[in-house]
FIKOLZA-1660 file (N, C-alpha, C; in steps of 0.1 Angstrom, whole numbers, plus 5000, padded with zeros to 4 digits):
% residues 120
   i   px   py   pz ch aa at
   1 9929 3158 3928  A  X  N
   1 9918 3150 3931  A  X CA
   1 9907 3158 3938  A  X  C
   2 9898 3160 3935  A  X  N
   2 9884 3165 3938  A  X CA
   2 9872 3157 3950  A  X  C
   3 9868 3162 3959  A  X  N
   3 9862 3154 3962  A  X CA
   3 9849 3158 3964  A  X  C
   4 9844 3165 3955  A  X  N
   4 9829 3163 3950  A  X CA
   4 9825 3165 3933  A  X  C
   5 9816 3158 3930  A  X  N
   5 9817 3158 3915  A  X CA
   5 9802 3166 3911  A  X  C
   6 9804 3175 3904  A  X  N
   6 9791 3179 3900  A  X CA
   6 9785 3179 3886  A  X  C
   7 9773 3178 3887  A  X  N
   7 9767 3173 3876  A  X CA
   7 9757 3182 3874  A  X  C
   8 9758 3188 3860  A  X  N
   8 9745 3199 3855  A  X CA
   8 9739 3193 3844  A  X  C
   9 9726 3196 3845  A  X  N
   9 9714 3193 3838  A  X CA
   9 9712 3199 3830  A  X  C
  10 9713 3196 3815  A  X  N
  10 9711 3208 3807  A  X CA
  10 9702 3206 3795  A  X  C
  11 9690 3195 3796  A  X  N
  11 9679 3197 3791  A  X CA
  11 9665 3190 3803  A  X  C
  12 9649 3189 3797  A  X  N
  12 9643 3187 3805  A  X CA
  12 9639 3193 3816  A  X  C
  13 9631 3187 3821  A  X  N
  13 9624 3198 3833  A  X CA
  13 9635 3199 3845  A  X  C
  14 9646 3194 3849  A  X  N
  14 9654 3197 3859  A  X CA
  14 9666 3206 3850  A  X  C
  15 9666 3212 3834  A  X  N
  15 9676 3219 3832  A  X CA
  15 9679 3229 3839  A  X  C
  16 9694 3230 3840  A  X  N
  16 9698 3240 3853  A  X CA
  16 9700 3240 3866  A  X  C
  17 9696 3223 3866  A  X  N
  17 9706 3218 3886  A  X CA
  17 9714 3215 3881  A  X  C
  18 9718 3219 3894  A  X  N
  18 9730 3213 3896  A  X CA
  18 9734 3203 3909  A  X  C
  19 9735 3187 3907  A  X  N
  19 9735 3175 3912  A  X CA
  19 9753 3176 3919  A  X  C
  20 9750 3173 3934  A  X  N
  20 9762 3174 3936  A  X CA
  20 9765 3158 3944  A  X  C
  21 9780 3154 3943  A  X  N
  21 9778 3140 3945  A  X CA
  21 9794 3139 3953  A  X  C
  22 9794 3133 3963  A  X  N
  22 9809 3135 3975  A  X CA
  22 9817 3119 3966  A  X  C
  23 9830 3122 3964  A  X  N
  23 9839 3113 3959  A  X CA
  23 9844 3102 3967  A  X  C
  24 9850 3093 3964  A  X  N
  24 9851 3084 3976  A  X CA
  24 9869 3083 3979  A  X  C
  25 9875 3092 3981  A  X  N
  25 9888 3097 3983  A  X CA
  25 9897 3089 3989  A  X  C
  26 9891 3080 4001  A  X  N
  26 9894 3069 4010  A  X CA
  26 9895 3061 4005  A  X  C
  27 9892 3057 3990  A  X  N
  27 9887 3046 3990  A  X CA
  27 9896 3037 3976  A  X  C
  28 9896 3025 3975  A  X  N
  28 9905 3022 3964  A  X CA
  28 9897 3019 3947  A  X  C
  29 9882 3018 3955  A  X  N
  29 9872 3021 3942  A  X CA
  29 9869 3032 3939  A  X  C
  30 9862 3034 3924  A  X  N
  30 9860 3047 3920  A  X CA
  30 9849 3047 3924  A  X  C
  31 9845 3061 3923  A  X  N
  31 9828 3070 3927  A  X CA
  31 9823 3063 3918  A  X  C
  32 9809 3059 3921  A  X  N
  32 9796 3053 3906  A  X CA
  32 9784 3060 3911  A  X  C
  33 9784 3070 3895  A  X  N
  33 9774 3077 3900  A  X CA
  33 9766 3066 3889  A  X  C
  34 9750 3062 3894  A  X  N
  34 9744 3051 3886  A  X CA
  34 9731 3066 3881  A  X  C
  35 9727 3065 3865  A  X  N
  35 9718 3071 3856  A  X CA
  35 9708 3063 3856  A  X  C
  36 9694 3065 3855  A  X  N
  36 9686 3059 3849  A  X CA
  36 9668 3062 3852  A  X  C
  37 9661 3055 3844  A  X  N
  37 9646 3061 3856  A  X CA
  37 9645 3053 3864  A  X  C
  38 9648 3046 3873  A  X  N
  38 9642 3040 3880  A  X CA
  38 9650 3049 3895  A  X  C
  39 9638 3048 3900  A  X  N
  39 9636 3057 3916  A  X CA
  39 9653 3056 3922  A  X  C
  40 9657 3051 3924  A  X  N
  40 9668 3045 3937  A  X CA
  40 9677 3047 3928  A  X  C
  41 9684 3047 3917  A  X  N
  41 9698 3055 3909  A  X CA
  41 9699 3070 3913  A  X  C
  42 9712 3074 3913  A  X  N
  42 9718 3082 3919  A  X CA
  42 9711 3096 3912  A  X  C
  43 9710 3095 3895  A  X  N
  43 9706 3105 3888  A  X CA
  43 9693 3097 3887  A  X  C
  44 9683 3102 3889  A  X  N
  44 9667 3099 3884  A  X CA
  44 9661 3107 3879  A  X  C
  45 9663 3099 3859  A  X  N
  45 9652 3107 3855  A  X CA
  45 9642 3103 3850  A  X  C
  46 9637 3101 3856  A  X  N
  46 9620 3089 3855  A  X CA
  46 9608 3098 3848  A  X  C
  47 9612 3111 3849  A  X  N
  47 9603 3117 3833  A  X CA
  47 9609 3117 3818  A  X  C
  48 9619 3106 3818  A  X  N
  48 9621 3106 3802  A  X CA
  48 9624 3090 3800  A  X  C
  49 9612 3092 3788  A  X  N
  49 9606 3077 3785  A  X CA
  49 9614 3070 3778  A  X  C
  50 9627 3074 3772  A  X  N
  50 9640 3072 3765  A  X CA
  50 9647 3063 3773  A  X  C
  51 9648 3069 3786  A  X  N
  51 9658 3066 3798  A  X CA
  51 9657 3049 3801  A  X  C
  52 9663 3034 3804  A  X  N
  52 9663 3027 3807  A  X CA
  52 9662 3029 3821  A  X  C
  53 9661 3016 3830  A  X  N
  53 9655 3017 3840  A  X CA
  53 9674 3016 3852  A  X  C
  54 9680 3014 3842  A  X  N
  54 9694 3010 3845  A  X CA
  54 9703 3015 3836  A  X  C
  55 9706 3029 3832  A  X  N
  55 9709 3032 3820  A  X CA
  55 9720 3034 3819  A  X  C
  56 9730 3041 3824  A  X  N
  56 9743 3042 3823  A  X CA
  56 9751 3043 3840  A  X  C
  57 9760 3046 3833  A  X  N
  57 9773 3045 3852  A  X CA
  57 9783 3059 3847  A  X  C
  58 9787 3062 3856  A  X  N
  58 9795 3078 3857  A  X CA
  58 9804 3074 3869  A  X  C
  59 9817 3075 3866  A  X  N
  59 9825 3063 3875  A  X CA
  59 9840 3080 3874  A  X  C
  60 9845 3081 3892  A  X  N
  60 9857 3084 3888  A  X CA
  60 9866 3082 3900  A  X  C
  61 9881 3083 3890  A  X  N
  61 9894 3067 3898  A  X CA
  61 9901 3085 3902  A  X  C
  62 9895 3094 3902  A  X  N
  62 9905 3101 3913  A  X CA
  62 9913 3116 3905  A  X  C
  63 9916 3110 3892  A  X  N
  63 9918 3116 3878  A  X CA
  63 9914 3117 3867  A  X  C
  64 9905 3104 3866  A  X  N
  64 9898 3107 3854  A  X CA
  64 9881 3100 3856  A  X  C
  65 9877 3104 3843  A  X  N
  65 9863 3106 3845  A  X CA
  65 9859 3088 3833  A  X  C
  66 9848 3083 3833  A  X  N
  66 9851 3073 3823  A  X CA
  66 9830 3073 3829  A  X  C
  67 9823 3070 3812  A  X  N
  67 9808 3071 3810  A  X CA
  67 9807 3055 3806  A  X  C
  68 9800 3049 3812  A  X  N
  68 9797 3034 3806  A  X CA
  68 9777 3033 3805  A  X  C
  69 9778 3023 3794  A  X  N
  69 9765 3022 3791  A  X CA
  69 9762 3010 3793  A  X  C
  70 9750 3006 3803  A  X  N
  70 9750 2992 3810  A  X CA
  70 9740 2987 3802  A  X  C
  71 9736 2986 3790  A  X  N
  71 9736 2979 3777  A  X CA
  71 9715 2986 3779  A  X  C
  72 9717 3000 3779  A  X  N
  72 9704 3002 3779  A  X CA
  72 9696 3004 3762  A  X  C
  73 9686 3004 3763  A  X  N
  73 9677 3001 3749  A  X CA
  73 9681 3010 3740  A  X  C
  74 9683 3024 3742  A  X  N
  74 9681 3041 3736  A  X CA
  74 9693 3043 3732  A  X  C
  75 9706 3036 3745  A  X  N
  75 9721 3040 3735  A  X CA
  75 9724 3051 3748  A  X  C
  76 9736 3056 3749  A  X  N
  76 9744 3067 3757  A  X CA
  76 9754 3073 3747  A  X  C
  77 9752 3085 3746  A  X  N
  77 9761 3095 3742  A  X CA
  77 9769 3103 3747  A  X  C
  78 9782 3102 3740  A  X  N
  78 9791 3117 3745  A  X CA
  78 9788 3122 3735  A  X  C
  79 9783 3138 3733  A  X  N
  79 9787 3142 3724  A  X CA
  79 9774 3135 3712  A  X  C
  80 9777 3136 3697  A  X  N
  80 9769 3127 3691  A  X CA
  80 9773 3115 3686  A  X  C
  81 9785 3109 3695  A  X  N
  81 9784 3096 3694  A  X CA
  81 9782 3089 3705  A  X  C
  82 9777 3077 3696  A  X  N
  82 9769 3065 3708  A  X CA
  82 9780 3057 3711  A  X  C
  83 9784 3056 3725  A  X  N
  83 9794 3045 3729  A  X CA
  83 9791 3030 3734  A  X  C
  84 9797 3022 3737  A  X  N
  84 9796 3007 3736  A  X CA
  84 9806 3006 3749  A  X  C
  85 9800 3002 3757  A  X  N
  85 9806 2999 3769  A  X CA
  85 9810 3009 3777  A  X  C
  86 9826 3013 3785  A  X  N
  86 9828 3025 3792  A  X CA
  86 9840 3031 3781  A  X  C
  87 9836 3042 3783  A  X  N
  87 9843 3056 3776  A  X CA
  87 9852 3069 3782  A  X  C
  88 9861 3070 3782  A  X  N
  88 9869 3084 3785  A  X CA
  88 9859 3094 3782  A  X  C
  89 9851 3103 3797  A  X  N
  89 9851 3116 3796  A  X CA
  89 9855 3129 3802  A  X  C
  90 9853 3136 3795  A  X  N
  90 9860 3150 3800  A  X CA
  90 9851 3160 3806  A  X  C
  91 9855 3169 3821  A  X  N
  91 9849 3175 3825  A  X CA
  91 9843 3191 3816  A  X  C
  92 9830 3191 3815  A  X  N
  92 9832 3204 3805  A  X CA
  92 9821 3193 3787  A  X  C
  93 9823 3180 3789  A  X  N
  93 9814 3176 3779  A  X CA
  93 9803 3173 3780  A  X  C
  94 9792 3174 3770  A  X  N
  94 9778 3171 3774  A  X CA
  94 9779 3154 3765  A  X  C
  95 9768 3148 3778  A  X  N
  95 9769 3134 3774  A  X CA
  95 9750 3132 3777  A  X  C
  96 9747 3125 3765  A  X  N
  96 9735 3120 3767  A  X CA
  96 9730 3108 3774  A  X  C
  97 9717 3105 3780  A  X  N
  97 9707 3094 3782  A  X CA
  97 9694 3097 3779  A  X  C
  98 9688 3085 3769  A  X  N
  98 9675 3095 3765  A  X CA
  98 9673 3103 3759  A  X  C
  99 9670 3112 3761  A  X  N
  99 9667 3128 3758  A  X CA
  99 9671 3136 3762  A  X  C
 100 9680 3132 3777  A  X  N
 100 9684 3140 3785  A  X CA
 100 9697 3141 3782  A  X  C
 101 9704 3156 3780  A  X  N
 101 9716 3159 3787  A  X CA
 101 9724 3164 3797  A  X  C
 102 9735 3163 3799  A  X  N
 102 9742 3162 3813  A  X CA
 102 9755 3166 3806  A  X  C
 103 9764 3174 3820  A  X  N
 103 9773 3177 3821  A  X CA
 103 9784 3177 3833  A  X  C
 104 9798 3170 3831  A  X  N
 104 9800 3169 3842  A  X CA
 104 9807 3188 3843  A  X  C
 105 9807 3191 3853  A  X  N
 105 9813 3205 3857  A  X CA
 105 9828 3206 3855  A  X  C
 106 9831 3213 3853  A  X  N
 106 9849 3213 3852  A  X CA
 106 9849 3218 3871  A  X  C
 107 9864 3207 3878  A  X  N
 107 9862 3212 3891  A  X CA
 107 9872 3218 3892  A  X  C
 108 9878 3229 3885  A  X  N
 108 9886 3239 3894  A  X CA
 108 9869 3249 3892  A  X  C
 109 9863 3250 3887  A  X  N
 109 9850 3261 3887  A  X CA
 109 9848 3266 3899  A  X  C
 110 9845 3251 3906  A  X  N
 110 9840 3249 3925  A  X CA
 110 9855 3249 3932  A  X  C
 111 9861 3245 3930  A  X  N
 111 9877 3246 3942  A  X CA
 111 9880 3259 3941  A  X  C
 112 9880 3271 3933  A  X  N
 112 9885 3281 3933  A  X CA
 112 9876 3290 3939  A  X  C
 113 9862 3288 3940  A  X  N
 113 9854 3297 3947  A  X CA
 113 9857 3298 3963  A  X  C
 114 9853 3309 3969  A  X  N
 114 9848 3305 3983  A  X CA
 114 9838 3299 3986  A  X  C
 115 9837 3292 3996  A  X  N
 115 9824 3284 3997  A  X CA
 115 9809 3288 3996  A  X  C
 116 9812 3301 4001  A  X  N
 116 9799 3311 4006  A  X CA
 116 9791 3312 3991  A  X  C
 117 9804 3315 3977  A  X  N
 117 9794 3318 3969  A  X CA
 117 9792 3310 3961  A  X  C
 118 9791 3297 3963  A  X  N
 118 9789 3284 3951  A  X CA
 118 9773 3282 3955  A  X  C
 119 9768 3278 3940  A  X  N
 119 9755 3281 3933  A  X CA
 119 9744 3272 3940  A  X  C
 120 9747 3262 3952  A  X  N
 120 9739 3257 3961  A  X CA
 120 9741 3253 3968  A  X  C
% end
């Protein structure tokens, strides 16, 4: 169990952050990371015109990772398929919104570092 999830950017003008997000460990619900353009979701990408204003959810139960699409206009992708409701994903796949892609980080990457040398 991990308790921070990271998320890299890997098209668009923020390609190459890296979004880091604290897990809720305590807790008997999963982390919801919320995608979309509109200001106040967790991922905001409000420079792509693709993006719904409420576009997807990035949800994890502790062990696994699951991409749901909260029925936005454009569609959400793992991969080049478009999924329909929530989906099993894997750390290490790129998953679309929009135009944008995203990745979640594989987390032994960050657990095995020392702290001093991790990338932000």
């Amino acid at each position: 169990m991990a308790d921070e999830i990271v998320l890299a950017m890997m098209s668009g003008p923020q390609d190459g952050a890296l979004l880091s997000f604290e897990t809720l460990l305590d807790s008997d619900e999963p982390t919801e990371i919320t995608i979309g353009r509109r200001e106040g979701c967790d991922v905001s990408l409000s420079y792509d015109s693709q993006v719904s204003r409420d576009h997807a959810m990035l949800l994890y139960d502790g062990e696994q990772f699951w991409l749901e699409d909260n029925g936005s206009t454009n569609g959400t992708f793992i991969g080049d398929e478009k999924i329909t409701g929530r989906s099993e994903i894997q750390p290490g796949e790129l998953f679309r919104v929009g135009r944008t892609w995203l990745r979640i980080e594989p987390m032994t990457r960050f657990s095995t570092l020392d702290p001093d040398d991790l990338p932000f």
